[in-house]
VMD Tcl script that draws the C-alpha trace (Angstrom):
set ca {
  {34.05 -9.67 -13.94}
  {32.05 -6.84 -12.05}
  {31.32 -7.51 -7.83}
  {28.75 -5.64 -6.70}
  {30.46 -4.35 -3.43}
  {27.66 -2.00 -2.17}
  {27.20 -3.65 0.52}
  {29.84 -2.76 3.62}
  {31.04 -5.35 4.54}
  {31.96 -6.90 1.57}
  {33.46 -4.08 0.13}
  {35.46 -3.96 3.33}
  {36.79 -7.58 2.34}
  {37.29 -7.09 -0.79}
  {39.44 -3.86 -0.02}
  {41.60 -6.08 2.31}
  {42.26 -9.21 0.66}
  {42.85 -6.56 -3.02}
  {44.71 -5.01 -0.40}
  {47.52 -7.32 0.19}
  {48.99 -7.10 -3.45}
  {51.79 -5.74 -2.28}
  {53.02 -7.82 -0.08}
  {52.27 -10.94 -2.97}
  {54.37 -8.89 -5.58}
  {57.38 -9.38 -2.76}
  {57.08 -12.69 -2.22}
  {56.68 -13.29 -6.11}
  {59.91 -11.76 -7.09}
  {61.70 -13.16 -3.53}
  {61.22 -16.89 -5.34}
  {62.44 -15.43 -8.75}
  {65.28 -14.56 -6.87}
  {65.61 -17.38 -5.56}
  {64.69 -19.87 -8.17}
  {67.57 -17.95 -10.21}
  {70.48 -18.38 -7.20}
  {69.08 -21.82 -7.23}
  {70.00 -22.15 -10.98}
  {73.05 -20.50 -10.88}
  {74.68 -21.70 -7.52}
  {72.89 -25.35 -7.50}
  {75.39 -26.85 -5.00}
  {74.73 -24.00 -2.55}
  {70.94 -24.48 -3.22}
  {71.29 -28.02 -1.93}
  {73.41 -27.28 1.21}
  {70.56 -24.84 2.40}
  {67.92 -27.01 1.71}
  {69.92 -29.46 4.18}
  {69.89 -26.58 6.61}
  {66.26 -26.41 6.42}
  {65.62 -30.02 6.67}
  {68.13 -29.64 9.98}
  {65.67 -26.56 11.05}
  {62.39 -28.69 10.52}
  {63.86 -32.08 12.16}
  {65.22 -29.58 14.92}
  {61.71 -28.32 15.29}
  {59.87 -31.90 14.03}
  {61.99 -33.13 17.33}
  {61.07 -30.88 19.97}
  {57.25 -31.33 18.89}
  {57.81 -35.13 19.07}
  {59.27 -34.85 22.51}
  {56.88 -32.46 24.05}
  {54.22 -34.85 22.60}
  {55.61 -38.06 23.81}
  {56.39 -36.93 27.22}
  {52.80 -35.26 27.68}
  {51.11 -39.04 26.52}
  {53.71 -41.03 27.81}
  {54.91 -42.57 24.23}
  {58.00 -44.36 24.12}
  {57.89 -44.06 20.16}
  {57.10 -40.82 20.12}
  {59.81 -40.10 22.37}
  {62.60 -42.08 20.33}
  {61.40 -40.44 17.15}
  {62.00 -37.08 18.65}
  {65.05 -37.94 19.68}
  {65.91 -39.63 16.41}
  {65.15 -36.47 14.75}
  {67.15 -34.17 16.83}
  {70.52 -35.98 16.23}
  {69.33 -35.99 12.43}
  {68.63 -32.26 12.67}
  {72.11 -31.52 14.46}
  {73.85 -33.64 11.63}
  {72.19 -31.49 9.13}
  {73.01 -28.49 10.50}
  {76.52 -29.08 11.78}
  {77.01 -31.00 8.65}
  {75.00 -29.81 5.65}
  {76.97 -32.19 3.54}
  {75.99 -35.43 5.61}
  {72.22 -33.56 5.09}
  {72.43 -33.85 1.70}
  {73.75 -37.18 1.49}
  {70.86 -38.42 3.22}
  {68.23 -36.32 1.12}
  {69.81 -38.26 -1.60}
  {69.58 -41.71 -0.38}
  {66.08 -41.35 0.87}
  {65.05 -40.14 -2.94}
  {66.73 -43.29 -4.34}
  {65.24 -45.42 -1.43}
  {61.75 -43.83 -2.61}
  {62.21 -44.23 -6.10}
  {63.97 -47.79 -6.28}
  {60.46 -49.00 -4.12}
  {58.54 -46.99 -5.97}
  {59.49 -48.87 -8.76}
  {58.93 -52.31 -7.24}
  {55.63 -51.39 -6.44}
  {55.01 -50.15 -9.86}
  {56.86 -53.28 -11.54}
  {54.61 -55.14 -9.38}
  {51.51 -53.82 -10.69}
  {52.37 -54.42 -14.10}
  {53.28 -58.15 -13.52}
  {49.89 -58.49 -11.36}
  {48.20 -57.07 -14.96}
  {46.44 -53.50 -12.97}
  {44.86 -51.60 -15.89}
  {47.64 -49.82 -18.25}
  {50.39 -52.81 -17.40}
  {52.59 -50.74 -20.15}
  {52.75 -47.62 -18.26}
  {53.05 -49.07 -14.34}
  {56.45 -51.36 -16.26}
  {58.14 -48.25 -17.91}
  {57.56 -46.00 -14.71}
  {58.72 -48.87 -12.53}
  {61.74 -48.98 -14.35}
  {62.83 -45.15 -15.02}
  {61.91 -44.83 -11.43}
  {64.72 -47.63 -10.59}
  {66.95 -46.14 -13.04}
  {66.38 -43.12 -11.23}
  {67.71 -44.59 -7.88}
  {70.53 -46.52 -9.54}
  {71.36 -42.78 -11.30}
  {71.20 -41.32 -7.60}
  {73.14 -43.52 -6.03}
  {75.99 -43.69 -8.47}
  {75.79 -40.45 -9.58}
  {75.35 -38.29 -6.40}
  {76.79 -35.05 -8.16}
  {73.88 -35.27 -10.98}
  {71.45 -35.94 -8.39}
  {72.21 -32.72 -6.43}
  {72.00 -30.86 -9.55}
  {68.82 -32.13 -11.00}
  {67.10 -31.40 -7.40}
  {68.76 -27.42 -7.39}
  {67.49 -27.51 -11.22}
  {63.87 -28.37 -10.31}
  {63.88 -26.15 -7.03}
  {65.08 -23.39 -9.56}
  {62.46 -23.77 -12.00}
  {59.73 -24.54 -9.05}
  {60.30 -21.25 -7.71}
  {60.96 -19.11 -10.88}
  {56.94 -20.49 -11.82}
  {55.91 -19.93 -8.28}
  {57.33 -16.38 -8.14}
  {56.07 -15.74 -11.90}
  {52.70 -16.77 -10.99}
  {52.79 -14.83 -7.81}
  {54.01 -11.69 -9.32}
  {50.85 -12.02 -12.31}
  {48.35 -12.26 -9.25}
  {49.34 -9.38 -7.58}
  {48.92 -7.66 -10.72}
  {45.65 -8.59 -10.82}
  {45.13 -7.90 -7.23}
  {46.27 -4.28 -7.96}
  {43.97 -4.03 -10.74}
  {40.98 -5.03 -8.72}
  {41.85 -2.96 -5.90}
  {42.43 0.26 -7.55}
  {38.95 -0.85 -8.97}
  {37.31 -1.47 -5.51}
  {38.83 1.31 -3.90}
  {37.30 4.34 -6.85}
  {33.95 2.28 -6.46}
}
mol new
graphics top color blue
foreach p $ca { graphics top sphere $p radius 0.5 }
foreach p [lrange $ca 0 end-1] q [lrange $ca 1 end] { graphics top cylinder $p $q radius 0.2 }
display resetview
């Protein structure tokens, strides 16, 4: 594809955003990194995802507050404060962190699968489909609960993979990116 960048300004744009390539090529091959420690050290993967959930509640928390005081919300408030003794469990306590992670997926997936059930007994278009996903999405939360060690390793196994695609595909645009802006930049 050709862009005619005669005129300034666009050719300015185009230089900059063909510009950042570099930094995209980092980034790209920063998640391959990482999606490979993920799939190699999977039970580290999961304690530092609890230490980022303890980061964001930390931060989640302080919002909340801020918020809540400043309107005068009693919910808001509680929440905050609900999510600052979560964060300093995950962080003091990764473990605990993770624990929770888990039982919130199996809470999500065991009413996920109610719902779903539900919409196959109530006979909502493709009945077949809403039964089996009702029920591998229970099976799921039975697996997660009684199986806590599988559980932590299938979420460090999809992390892995999630960032080995994100930082392949990121590493194939800034290719491009390079391309285009040695292109741009001889124009």
């Amino acid at each position: 594809m050709v862009v005619d960048v005669s005129d300034r300004g666009l050719r300015v744009l185009v230089e900059t955003v063909t510009g950042f390539w570099r930094r995209l090529l980092v980034i790209g091959v920063l998640n391959i990194i990482a999606g490979l420690a993920a799939l190699i050290w999977p039970g580290a993967t999961v304690l530092v995802l609890a230490v980022l959930l303890g980061i964001f509640l930390l931060i989640s928390g302080a919002a909340l507050l801020a918020i809540g005081a400043s309107v005068r919300s009693v919910l808001m408030i509680v929440l905050g404060l609900l999510a600052l003794v979560a964060a300093v469990i995950c962080l003091v306590h990764p473990g605990a962190g993770v624990f929770a992670i888990l039982l919130g997926c199996a809470l999500w997936f065991f009413v996920n699968g109610v719902v779903e059930i539900s919409a196959a007994i109530l006979g909502v278009a493709g009945r077949l489909l809403w039964g089996v996903l009702g029920v591998l999405s229970i099976a799921a939360a039975v697996i997660m609960v009684s199986s806590p060690g599988v559980a932590v390793f299938t979420v460090a196994l999809i992390a892995g993979i999630s960032f080995l695609i994100h930082g392949a595909g990121e590493v194939g645009l800034a290719l491009r990116l390079r391309s285009a802006h040695r292109v741009v930049v001889s124009a």
